[in-house]
LUMVEX-495100 format. One record per atom (N, C-alpha, C, CB): residue number from 1; residue in one letter; atom name; x, y, z. Coordinates in steps of 0.02 Angstrom, whole numbers, padded with zeros to 5 digits. Atoms other than C-alpha are relative to their C-alpha. Glycine has a CB too. Layout:
N
TISE_NUM_a_CA_X_Y_Z
...
***
This chain:
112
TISE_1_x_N_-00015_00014_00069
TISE_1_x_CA_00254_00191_-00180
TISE_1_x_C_00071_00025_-00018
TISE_1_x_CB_-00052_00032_-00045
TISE_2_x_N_-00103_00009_00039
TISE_2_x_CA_00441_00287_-00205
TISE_2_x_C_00004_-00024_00026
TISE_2_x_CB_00069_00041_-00008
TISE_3_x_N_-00073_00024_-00022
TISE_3_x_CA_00516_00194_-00086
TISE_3_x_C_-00009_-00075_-00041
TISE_3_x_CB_00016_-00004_00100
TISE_4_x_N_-00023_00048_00039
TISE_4_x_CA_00485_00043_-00203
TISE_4_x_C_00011_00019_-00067
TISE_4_x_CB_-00039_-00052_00003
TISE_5_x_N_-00008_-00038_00059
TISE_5_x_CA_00481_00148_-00359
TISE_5_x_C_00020_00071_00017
TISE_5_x_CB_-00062_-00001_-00041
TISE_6_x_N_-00018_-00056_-00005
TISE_6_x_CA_00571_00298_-00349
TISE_6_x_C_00008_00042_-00055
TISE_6_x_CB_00045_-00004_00029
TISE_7_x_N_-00005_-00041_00042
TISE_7_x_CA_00577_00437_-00440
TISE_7_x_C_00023_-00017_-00071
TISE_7_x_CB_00032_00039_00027
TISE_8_x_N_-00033_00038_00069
TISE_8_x_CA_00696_00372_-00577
TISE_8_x_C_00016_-00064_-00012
TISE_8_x_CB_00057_00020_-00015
TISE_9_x_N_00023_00056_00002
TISE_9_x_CA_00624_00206_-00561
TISE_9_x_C_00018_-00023_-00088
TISE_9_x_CB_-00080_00005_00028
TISE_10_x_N_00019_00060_00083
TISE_10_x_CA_00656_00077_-00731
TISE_10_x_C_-00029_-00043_00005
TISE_10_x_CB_00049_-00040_-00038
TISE_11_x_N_00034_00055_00022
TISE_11_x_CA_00562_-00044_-00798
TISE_11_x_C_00064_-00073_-00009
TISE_11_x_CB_-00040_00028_-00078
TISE_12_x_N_-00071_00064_00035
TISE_12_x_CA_00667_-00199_-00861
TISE_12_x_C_00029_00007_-00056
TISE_12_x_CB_-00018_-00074_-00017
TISE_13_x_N_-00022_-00009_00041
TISE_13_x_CA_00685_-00137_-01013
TISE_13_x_C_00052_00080_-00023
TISE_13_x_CB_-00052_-00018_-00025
TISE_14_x_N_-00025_-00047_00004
TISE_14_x_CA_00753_00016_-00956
TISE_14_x_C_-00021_00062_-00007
TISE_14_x_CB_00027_-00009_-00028
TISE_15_x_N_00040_-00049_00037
TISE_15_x_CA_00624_00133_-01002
TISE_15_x_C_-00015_00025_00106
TISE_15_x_CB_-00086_-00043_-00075
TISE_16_x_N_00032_-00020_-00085
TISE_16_x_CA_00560_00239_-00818
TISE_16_x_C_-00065_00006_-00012
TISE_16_x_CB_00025_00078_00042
TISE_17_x_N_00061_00023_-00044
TISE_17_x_CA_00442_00172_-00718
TISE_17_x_C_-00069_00049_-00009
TISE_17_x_CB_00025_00003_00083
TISE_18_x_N_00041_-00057_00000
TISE_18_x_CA_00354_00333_-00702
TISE_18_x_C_-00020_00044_-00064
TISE_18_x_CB_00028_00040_00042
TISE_19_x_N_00028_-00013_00053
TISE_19_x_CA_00289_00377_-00887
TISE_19_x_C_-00083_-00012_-00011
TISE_19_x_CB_00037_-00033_-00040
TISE_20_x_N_00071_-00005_00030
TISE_20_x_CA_00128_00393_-00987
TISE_20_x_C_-00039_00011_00068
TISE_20_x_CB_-00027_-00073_-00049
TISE_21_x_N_00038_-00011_-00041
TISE_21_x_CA_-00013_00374_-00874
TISE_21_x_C_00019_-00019_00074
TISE_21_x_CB_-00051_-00026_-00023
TISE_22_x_N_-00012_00004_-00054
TISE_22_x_CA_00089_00328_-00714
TISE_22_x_C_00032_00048_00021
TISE_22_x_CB_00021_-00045_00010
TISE_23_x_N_-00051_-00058_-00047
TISE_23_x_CA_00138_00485_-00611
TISE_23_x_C_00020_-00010_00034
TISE_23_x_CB_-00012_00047_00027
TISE_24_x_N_-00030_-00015_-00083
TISE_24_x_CA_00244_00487_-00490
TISE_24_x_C_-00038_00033_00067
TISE_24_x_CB_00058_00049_-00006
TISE_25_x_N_00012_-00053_-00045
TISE_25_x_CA_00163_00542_-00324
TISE_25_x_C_00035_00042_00039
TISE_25_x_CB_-00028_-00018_00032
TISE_26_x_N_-00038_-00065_-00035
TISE_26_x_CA_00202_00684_-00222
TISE_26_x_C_-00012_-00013_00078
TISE_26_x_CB_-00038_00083_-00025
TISE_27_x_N_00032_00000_-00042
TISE_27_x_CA_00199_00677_-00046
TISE_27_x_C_-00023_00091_00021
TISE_27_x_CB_00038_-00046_00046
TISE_28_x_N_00034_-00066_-00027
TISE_28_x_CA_00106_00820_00045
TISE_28_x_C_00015_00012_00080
TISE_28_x_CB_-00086_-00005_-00012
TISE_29_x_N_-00002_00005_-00062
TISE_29_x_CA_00167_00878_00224
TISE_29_x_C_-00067_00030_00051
TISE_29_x_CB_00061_00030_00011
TISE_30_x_N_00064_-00004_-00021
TISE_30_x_CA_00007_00885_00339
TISE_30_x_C_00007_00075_00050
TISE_30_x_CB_-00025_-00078_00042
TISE_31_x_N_-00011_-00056_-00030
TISE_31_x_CA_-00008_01075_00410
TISE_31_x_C_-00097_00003_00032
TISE_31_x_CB_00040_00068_-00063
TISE_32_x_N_00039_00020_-00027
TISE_32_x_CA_-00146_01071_00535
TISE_32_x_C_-00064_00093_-00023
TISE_32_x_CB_00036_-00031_00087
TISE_33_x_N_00023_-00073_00008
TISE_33_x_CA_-00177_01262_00489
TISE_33_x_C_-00047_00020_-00079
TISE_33_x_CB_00078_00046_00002
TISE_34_x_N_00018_00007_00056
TISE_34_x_CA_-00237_01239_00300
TISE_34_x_C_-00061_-00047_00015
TISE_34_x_CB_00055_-00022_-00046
TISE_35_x_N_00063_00014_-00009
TISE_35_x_CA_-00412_01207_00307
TISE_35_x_C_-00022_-00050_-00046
TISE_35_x_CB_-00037_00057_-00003
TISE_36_x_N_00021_00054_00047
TISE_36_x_CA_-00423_01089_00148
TISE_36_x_C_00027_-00062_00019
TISE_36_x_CB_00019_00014_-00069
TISE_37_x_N_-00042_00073_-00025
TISE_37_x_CA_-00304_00970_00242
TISE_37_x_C_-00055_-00026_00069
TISE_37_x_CB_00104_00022_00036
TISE_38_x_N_00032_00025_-00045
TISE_38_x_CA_-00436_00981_00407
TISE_38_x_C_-00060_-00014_-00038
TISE_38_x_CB_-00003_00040_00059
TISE_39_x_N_00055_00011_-00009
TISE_39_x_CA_-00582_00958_00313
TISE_39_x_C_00027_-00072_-00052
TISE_39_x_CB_-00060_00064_-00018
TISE_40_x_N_00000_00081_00042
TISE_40_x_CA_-00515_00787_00218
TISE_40_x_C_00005_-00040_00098
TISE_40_x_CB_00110_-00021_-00082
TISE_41_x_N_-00015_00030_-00047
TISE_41_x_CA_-00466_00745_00401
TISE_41_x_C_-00089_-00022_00031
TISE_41_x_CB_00055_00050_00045
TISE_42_x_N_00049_00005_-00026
TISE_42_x_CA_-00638_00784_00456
TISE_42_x_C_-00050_-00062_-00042
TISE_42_x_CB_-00022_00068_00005
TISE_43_x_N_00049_00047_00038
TISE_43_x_CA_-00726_00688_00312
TISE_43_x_C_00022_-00070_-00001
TISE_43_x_CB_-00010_00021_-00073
TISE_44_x_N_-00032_00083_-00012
TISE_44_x_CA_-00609_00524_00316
TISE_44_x_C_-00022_-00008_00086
TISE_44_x_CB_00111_-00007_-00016
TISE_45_x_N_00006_-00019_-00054
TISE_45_x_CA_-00627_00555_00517
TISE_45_x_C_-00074_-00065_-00004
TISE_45_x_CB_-00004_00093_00011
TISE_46_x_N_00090_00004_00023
TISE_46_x_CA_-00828_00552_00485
TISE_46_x_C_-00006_-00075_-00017
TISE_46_x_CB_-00029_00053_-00083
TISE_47_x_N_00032_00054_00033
TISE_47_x_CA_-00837_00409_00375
TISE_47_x_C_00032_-00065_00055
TISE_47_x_CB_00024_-00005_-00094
TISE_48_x_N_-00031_00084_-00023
TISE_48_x_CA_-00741_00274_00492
TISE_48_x_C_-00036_00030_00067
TISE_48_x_CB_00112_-00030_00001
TISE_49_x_N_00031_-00004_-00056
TISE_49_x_CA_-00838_00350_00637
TISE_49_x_C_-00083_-00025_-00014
TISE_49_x_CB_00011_00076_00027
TISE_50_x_N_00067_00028_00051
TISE_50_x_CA_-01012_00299_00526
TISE_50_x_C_00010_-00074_00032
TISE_50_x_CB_00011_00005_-00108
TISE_51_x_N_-00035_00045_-00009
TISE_51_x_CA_-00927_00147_00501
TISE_51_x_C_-00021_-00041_00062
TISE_51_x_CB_00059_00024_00000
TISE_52_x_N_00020_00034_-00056
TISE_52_x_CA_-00911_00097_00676
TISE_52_x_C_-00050_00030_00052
TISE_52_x_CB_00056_-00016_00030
TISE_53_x_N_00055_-00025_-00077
TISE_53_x_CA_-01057_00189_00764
TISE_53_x_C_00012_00029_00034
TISE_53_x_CB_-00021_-00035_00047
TISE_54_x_N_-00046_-00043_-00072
TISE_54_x_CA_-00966_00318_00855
TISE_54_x_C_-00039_00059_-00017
TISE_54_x_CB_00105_00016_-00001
TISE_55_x_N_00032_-00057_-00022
TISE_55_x_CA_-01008_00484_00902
TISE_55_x_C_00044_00048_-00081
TISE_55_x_CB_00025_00025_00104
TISE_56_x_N_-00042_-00038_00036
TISE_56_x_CA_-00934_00618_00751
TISE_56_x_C_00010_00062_00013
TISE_56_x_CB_-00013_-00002_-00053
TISE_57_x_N_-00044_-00065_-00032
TISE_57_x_CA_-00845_00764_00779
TISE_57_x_C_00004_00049_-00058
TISE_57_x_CB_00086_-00021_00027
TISE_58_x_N_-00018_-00045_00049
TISE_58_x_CA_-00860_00903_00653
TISE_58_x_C_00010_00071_00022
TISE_58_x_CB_-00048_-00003_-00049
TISE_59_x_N_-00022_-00061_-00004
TISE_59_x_CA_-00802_01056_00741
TISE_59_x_C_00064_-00002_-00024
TISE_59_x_CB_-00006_00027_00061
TISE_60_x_N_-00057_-00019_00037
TISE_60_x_CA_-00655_01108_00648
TISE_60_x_C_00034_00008_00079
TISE_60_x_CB_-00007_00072_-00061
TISE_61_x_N_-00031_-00020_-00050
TISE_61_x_CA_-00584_01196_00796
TISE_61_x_C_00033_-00063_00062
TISE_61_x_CB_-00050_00049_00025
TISE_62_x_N_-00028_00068_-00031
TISE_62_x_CA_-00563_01041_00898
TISE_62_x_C_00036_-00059_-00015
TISE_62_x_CB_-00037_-00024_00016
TISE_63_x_N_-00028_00040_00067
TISE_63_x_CA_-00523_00938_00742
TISE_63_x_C_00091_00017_-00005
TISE_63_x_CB_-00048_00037_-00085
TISE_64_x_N_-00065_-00043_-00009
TISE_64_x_CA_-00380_01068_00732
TISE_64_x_C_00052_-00009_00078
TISE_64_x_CB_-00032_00083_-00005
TISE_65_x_N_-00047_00015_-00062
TISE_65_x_CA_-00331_01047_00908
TISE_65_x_C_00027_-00079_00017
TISE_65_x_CB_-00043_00023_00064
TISE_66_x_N_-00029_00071_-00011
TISE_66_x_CA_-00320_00858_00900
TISE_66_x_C_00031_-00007_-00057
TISE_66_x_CB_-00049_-00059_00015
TISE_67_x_N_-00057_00012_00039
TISE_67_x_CA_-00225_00846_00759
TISE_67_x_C_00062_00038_00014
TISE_67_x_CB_-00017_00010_-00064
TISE_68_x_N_-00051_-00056_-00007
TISE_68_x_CA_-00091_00991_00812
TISE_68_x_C_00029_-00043_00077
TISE_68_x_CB_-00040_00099_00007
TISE_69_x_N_-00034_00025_-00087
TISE_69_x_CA_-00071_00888_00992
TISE_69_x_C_00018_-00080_-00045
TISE_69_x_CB_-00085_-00007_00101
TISE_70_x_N_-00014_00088_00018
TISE_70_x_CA_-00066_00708_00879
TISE_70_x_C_00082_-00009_-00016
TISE_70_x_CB_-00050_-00031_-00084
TISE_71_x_N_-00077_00023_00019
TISE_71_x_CA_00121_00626_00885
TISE_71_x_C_-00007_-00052_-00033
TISE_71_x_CB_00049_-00017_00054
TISE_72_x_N_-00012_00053_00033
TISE_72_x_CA_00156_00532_00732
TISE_72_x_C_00080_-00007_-00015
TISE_72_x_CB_-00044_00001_-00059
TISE_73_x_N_-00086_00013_00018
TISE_73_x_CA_00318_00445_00707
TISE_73_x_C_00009_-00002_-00068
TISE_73_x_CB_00034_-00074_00028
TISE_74_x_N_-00004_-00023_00068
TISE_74_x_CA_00397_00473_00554
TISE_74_x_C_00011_-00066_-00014
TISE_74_x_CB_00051_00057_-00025
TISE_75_x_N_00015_00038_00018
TISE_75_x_CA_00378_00349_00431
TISE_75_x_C_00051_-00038_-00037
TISE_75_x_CB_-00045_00016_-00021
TISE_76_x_N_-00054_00048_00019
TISE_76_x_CA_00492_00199_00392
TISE_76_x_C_-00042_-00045_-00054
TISE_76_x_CB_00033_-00045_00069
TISE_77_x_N_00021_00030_00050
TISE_77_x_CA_00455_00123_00221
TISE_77_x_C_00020_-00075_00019
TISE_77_x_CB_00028_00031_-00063
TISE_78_x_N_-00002_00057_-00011
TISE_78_x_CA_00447_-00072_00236
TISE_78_x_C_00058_-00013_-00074
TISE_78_x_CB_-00082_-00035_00008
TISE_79_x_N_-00047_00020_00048
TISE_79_x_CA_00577_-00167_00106
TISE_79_x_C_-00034_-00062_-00017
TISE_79_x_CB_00076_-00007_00025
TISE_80_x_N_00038_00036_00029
TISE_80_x_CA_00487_-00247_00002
TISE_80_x_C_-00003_-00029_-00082
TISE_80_x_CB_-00044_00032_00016
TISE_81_x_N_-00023_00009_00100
TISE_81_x_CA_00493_-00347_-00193
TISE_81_x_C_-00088_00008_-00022
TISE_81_x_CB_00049_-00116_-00038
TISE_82_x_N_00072_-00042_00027
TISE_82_x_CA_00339_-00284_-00287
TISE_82_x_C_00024_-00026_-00088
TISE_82_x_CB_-00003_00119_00021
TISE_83_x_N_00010_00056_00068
TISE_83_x_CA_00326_-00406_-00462
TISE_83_x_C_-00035_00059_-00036
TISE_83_x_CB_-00056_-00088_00011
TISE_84_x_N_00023_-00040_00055
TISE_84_x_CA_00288_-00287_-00614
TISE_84_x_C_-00048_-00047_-00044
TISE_84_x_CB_00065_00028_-00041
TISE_85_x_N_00061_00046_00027
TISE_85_x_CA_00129_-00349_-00731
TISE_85_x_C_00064_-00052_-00051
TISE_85_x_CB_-00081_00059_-00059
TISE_86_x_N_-00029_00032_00041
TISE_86_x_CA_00281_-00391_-00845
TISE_86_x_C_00038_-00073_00016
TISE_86_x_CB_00037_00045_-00022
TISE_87_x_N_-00033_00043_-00049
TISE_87_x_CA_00373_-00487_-00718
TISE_87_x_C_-00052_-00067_00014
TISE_87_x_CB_00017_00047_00072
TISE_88_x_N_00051_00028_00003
TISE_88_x_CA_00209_-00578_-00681
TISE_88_x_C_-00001_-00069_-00064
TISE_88_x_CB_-00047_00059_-00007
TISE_89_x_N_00006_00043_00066
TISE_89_x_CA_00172_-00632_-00867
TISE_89_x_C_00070_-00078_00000
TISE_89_x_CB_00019_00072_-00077
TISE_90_x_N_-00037_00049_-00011
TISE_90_x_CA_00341_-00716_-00860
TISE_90_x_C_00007_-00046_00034
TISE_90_x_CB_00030_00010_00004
TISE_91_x_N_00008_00078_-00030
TISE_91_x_CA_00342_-00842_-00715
TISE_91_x_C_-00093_-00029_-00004
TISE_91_x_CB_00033_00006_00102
TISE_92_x_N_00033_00073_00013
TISE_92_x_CA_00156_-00900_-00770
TISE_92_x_C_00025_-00035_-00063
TISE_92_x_CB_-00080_00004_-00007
TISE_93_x_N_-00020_00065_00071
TISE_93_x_CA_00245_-00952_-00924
TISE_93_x_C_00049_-00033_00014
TISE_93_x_CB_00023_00025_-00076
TISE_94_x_N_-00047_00016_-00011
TISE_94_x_CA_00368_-01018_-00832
TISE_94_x_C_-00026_-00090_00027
TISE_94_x_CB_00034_00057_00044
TISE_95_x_N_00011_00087_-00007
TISE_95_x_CA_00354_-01227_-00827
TISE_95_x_C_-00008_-00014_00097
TISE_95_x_CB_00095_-00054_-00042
TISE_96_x_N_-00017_00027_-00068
TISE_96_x_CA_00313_-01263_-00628
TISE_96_x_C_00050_-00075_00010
TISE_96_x_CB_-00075_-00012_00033
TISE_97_x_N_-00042_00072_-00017
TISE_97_x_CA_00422_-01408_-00541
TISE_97_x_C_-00061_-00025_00022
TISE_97_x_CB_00070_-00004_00060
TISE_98_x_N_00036_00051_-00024
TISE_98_x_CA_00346_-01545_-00537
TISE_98_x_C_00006_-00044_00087
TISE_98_x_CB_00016_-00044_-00055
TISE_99_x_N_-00050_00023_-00073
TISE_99_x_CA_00300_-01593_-00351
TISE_99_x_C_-00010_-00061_00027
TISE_99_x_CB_-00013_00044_00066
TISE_100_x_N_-00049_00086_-00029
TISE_100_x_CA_00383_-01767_-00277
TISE_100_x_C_-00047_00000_00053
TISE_100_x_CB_00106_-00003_00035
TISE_101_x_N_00017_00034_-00051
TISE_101_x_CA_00280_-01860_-00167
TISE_101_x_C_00042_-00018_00045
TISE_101_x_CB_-00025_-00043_-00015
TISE_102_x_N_-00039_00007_-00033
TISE_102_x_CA_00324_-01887_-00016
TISE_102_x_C_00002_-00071_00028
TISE_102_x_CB_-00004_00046_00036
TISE_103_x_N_-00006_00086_00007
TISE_103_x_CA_00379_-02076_00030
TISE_103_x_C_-00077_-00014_00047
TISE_103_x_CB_00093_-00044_00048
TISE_104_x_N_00048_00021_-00032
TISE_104_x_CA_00231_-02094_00179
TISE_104_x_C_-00083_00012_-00068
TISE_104_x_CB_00005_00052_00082
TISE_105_x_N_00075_-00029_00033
TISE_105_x_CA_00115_-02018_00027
TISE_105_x_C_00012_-00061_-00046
TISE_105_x_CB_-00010_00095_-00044
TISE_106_x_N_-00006_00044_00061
TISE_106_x_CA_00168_-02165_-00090
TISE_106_x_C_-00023_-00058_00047
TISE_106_x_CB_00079_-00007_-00043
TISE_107_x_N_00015_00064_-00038
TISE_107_x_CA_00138_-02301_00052
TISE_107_x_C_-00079_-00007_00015
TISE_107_x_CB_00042_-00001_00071
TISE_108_x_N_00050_-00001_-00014
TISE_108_x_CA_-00042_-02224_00089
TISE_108_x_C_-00044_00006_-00066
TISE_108_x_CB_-00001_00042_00045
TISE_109_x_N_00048_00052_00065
TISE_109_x_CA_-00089_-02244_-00094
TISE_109_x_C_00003_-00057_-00014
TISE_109_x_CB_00004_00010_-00063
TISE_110_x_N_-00005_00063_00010
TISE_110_x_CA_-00045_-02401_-00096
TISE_110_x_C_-00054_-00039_00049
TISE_110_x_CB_00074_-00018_00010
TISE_111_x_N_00051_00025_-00031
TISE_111_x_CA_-00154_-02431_00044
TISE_111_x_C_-00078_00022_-00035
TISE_111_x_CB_00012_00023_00073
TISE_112_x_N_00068_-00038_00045
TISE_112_x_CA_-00297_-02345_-00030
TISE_112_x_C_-00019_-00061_-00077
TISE_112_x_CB_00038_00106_-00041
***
C-alpha cells in the first residue's frame, strides 16, 4: 500500500490520502525472537496446513528455527495505477465510444 500511496499521498483534490478513517500502515520488521511474531507465524502456518491436509507443526522451538534459517528476498514493490473510488465515479459517467463493426461483421449480417 505506500508504495502506491505513500505517506504524503493526495487525493485529487489535494487533500492526503491518509486521513479520517484511513491510516497509513506501518510496516513491522519480522524478529524471529519475539514470541507474538512466532505465534501469528504458527497460527497463519496452522490454518493453510488445515487447509491442505498436512501434518501441523506447533512447537515453537522449531517454528523458531525455521523461520531464523528462512531466506527471503527483500521486497520489490510492483508499479502499479490503482483508480481511487473518485476516479472510478468519473469514467462510469464518462460517455463510452461507440464500437465500429467490423467490415466481415457487416457482410455476416447481411447474410443472416
Amino acid at each position: 500500500m505506500l508504495s502506491i500511496f505513500p505517506h504524503d499521498a493526495k487525493n485529487k483534490d489535494g487533500q492526503p490520502f491518509w486521513s479520517g478513517p484511513k491510516r497509513a500502515p506501518s510496516p513491522i520488521t519480522f524478529d524471529a525472537d519475539n514470541e507474538t511474531h512466532l505465534m501469528f507465524v504458527k497460527c497463519f502456518a496452522n490454518l493453510i496446513a488445515e487447509g491442505l491436509k498436512i501434518d501441523k507443526v506447533n512447537d515453537l522451538d522449531k517454528i523458531k528455527a525455521m523461520a531464523k534459517s528462512a531466506k527471503v528476498p527483500e521486497y520489490v514493490p510492483k508499479k502499479i495505477k490503482v483508480q481511487l473510488p473518485e476516479e472510478e465515479k468519473e469514467g462510469q459517467n464518462a460517455q463510452p465510444e461507440p464500437e465500429v463493426a467490423a467490415p466481415e461483421d457487416d457482410k455476416l449480417m447481411e447474410e443472416l
